[in-house]
C-alpha positions as CSV (number, residue, x, y, z in Angstrom):
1,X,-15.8,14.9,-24.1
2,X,-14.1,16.4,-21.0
3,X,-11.6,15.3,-18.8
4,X,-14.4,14.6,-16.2
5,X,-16.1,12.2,-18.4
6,X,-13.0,10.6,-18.6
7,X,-12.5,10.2,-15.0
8,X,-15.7,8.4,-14.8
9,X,-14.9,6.6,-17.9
10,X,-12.1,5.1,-16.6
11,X,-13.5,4.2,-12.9
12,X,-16.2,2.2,-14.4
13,X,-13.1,0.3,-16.3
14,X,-11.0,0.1,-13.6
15,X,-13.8,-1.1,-11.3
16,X,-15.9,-3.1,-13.8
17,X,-19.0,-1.5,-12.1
18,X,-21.1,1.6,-12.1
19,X,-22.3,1.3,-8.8
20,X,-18.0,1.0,-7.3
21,X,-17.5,3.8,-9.9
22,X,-20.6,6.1,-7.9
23,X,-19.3,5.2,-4.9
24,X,-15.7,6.3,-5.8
25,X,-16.6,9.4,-7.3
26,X,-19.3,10.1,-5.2
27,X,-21.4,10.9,-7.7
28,X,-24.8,9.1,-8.5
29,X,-25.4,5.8,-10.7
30,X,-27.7,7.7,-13.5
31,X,-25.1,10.8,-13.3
32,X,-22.3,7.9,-14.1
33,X,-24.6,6.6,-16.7
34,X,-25.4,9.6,-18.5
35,X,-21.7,10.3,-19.3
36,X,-21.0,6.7,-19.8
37,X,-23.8,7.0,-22.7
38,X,-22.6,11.1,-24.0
39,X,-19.1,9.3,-24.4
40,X,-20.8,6.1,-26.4
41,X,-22.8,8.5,-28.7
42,X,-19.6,11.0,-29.1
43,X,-17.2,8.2,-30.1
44,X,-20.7,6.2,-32.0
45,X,-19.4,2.7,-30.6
46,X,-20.8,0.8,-27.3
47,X,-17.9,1.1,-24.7
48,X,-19.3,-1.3,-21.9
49,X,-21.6,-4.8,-22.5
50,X,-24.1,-5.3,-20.2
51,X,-24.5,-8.4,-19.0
52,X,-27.1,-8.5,-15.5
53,X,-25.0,-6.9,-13.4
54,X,-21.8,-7.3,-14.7
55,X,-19.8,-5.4,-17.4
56,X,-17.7,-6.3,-19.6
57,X,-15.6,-3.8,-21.4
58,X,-15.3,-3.6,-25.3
59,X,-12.5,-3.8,-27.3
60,X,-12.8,0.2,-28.1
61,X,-13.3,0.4,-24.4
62,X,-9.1,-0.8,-23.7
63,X,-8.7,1.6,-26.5
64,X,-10.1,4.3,-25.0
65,X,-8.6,3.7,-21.1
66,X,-5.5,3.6,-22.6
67,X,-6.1,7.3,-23.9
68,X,-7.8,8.5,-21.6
69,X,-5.0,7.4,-18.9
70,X,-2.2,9.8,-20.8
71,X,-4.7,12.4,-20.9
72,X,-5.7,12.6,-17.3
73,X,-2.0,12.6,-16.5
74,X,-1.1,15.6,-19.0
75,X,-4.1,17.2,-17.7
76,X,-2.5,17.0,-13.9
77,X,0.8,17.9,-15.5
78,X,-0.2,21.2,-16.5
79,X,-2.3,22.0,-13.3
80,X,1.1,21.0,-11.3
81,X,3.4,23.2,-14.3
82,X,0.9,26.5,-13.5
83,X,1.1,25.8,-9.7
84,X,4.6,25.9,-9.9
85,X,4.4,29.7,-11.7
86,X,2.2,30.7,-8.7
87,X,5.0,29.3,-6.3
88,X,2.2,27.2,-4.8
89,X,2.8,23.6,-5.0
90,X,-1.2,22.4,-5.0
91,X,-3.2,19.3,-5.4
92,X,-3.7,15.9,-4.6
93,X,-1.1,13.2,-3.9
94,X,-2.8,9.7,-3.4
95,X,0.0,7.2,-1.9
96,X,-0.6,3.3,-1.7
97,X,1.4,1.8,1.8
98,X,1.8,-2.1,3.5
99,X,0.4,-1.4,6.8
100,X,3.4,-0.7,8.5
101,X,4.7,2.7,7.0
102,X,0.9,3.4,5.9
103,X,0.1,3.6,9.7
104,X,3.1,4.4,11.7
105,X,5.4,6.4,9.2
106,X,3.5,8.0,6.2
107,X,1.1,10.3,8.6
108,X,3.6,12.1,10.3
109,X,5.8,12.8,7.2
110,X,2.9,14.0,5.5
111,X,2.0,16.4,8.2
112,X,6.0,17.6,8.1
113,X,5.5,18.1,4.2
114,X,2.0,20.0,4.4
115,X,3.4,22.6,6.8
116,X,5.6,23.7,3.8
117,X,2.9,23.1,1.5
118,X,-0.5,23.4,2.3
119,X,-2.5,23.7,-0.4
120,X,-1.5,19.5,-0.9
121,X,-4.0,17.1,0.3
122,X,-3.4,13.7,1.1
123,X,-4.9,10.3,0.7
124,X,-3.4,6.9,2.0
125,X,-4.4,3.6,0.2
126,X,-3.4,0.9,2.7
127,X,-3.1,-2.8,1.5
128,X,-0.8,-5.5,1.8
129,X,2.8,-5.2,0.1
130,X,1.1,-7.6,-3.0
131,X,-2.0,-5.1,-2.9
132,X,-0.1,-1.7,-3.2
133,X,2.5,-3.2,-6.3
134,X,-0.4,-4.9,-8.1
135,X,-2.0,-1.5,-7.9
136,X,0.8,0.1,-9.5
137,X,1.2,-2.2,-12.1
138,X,-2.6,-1.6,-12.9
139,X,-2.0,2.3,-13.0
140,X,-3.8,2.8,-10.1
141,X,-1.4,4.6,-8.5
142,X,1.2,6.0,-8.9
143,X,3.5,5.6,-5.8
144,X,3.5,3.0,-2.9
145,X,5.7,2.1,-0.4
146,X,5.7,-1.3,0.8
147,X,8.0,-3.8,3.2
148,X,8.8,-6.4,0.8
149,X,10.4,-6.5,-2.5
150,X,8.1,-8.7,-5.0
151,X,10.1,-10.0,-8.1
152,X,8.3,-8.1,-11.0
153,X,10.5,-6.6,-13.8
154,X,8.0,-3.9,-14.5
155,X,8.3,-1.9,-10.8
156,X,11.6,0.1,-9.4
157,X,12.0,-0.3,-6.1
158,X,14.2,2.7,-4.1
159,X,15.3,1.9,-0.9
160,X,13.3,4.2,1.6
161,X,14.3,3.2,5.0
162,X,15.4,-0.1,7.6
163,X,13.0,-1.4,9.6
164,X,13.4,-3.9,12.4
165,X,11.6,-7.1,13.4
166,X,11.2,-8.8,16.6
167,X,9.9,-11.5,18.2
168,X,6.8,-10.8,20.8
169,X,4.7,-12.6,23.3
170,X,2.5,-12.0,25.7
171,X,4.1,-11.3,29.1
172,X,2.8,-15.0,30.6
173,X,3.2,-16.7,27.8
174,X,7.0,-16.9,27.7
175,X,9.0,-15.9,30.8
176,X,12.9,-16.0,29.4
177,X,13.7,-12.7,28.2
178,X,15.9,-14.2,25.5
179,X,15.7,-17.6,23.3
180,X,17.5,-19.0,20.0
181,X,15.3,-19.2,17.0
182,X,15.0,-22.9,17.4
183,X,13.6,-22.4,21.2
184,X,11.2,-19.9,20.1
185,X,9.5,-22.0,17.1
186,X,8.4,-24.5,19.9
187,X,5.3,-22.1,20.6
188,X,2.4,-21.2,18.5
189,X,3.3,-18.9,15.7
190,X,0.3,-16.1,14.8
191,X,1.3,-14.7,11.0
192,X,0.3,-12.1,8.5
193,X,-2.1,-13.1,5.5
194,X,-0.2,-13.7,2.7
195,X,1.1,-10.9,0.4
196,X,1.8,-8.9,3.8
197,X,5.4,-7.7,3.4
198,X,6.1,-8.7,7.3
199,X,5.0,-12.5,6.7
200,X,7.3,-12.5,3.2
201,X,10.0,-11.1,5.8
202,X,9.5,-13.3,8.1
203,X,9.3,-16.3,5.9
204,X,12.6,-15.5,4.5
205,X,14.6,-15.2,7.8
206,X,13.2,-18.8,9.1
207,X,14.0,-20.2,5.4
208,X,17.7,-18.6,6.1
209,X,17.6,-20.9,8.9
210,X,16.5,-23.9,7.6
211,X,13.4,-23.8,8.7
212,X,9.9,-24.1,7.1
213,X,6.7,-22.7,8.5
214,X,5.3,-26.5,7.8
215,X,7.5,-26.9,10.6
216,X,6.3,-24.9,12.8
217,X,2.5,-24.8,14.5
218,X,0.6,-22.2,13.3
219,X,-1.5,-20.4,16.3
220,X,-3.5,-18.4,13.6
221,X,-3.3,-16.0,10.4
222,X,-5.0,-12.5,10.4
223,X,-5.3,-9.8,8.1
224,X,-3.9,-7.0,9.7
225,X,-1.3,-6.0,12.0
226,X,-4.0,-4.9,14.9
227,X,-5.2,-8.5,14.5
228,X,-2.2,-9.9,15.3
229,X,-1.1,-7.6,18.3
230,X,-4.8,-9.0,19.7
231,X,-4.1,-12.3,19.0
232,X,-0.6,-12.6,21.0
233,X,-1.8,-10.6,23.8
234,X,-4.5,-12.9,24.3
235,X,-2.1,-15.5,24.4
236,X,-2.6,-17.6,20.9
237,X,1.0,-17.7,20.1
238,X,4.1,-15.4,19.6
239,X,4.9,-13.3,16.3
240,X,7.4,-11.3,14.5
241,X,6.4,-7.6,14.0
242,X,8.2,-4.4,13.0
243,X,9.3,-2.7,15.9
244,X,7.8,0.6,14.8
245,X,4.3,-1.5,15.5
246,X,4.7,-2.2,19.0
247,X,6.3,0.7,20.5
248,X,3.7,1.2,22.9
249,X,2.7,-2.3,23.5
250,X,6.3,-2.9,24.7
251,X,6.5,0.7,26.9
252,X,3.2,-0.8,28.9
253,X,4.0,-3.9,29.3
254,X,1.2,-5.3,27.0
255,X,3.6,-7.3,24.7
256,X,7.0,-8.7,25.9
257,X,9.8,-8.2,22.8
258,X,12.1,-11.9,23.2
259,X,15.5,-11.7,22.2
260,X,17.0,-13.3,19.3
261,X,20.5,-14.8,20.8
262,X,21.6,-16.1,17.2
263,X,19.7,-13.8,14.8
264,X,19.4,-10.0,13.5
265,X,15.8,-9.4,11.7
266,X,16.1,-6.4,9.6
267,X,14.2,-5.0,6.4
268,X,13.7,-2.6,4.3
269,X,11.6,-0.5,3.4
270,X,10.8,0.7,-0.7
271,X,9.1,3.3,-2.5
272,X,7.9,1.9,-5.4
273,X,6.9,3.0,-8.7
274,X,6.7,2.0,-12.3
275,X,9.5,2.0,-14.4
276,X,7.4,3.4,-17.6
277,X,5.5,6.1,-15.8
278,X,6.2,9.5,-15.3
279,X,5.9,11.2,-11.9
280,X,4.0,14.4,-11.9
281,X,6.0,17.0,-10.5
282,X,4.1,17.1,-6.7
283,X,4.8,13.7,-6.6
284,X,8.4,14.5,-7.7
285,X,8.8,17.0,-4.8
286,X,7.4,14.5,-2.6
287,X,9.8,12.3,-3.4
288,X,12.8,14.6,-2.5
289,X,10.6,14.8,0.9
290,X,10.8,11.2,1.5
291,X,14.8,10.9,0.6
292,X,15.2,13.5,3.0
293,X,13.1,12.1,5.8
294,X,14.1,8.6,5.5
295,X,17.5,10.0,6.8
296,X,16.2,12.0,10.1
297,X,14.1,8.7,11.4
């Protein structure tokens, strides 16, 4: 048993496939196969049941992940520990982010932290708020930041930094440059899926309000941010996006931003980890990055 059959070992749990697991590790199915079997005949107990084409782990299986989880990490911990000796800070930092700081904040303040320590690579997960805190509740990753608070007892969220929501259109569609809340619900309102941290947002603030989105007609519901600008410029409705997401769509006079005359959107954003895991140390130093970045934005 070596840490690499442990990797694969716990991809094929994670994923409940051999053919996600190949694809993850970019590695073939018989190579993931082989290894799945060397671990079965090392620890002389089936680790996976083989049903078609599903799998269903054992009970020595959840044993095993559990295991195999602290091992990987204590693994990384000493690679990080001997990086540190060499004054080198090297390897692998894999961040979960909600569309909005995944695409318009996380790039750049990796780049910023890469000139100071490039032997670090980088890998964005993007999801929905729900997606990235699930994920770190399954121990899928470690960090995430996200635009929504979700009420689970297991995650700590640190504030990170404020974002702002507006209301936009497209040019024809409304011609007032401002409106109240109640005179901009009368048109077509174009939402995030649910579990996006801007549609939690922006449920909230009409709620504050006193005002449902049964109340309101619903021009369509898309699954990402892009989706939505599209919508609204083609004229399907207006919508409330972070600011940071329509910076150039408001320079060129693609998207019109409408005035709020009796309301202030603003959010947060939060890193968020869980509360029983410990961060390896170039995640730690990352961390510190963030704090320190958050303030210059």
């Amino acid at each position: 048993m070596d840490i690499h059959q442990l990797k694969i070992f716990v991809s094929v749990f994670k994923n409940r496939s051999f053919s996600k697991a190949s694809e993850e590790l970019y590695l073939t199915q018989p190579t993931i196969s082989d290894h799945i079997k060397t671990l079965e005949e090392e620890f002389n107990c089936k680790l996976f049941d083989r049903l078609g084409r599903t799998i269903i782990p054992t009970k020595e299986a959840e044993v095993l992940y559990s295991h195999a989880i602290e091992i990987i990490e204590k693994a990384n911990t000493i690679k990080d520990v001997i990086g540190q000796f060499k004054k080198d800070l090297a390897g692998e930092l894999i961040i979960g982010a909600s569309t909005i700081p995944g695409t318009y904040l996380i790039p750049h303040i990796m780049a910023d932290f890469q000139k100071k320590h490039p032997s670090v690579s980088f890998q964005i997960l993007e999801s929905d708020s729900k997606g990235i805190v699930d994920r770190v509740l399954k121990h899928e990753l470690l960090m995430g930041i996200v635009g929504a608070k979700l009420n689970d007892t297991q995650i700590h969220y640190m504030p990170f930094m404020d974002d702002e929501l507006i209301a936009v259109s497209s040019p024809s569609l409304i011609k007032k440059e401002r409106l109240t809340l109640k005179e901009l619900i009368k048109f077509p309102m174009v939402l995030r899926e649910q579990g996006s941290g801007t549609r939690k947002e922006t449920e909230k603030i009409l709620e504050n309000k006193g005002v449902s989105l049964e109340d309101i007609q619903i021009g369509g519901i898309f699954g990402s941010t892009d989706a939505v600008k599209q919508a609204v410029k083609a004229g399907l409705g207006i919508s409330i996006l972070s600011r940071l997401s329509v910076i150039d769509e408001l320079k060129y006079h693609i998207l019109k931003e409408i005035k709020l005359t009796d309301i202030e959107m603003k959010r947060k954003f939060y890193i968020a980890t869980h509360k029983k895991r410990t961060l390896p140390i170039i995640y730690k130093i990352f961390l510190e990055h963030l704090k320190t970045e958050s303030k210059n934005i």
